[in-house]
N, C-alpha and C positions, 0 to 999 in steps of 0.2 A: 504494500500500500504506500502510494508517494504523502509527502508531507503538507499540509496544505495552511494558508494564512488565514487567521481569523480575523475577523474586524469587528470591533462592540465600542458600544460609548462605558466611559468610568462613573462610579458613583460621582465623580466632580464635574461631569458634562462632557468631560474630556475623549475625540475619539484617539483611539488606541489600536494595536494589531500584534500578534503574537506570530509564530511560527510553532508549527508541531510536526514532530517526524513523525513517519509512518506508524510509530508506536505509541503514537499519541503524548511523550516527552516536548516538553515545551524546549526548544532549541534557541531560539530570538524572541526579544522583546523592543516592539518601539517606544520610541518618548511620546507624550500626549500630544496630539492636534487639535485644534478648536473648530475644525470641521473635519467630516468625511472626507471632503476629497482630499484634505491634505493630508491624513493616514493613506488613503489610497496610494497619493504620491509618492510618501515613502515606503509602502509596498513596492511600487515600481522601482524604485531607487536600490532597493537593497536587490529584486529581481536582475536589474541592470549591473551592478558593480558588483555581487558576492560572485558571481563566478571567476574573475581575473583578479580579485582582493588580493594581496601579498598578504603573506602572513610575517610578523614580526614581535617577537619578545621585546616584552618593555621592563621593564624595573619600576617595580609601585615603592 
């Protein structure tokens, strides 16, 4: 089963979207958006850029 993006509004009004893999583990989290489409957006955003992302250790 492929993993698929949810989109819901927050108890703060706030819309939001999650990623879950096929196993239903939550994978990604966005930050809030004050509308729909602009969660939608960054669904697009991370659909566009996670596949060529470089991976890079940081030091916290």
């Amino acid at each position: 089963m492929a993993g698929r993006f949810e989109l819901y509004e927050d108890k703060s009004g706030d819309w939001r979207f999650r990623l879950k893999a096929g196993n239903g583990e939550i994978i990604a989290t966005g930050q809030g958006y004050a509308s729909k489409s602009g969660a939608v957006n960054g669904i697009d955003s991370v659909r566009r850029n996670a596949a060529d992302a470089e991976v890079v250790e940081v030091e916290n």
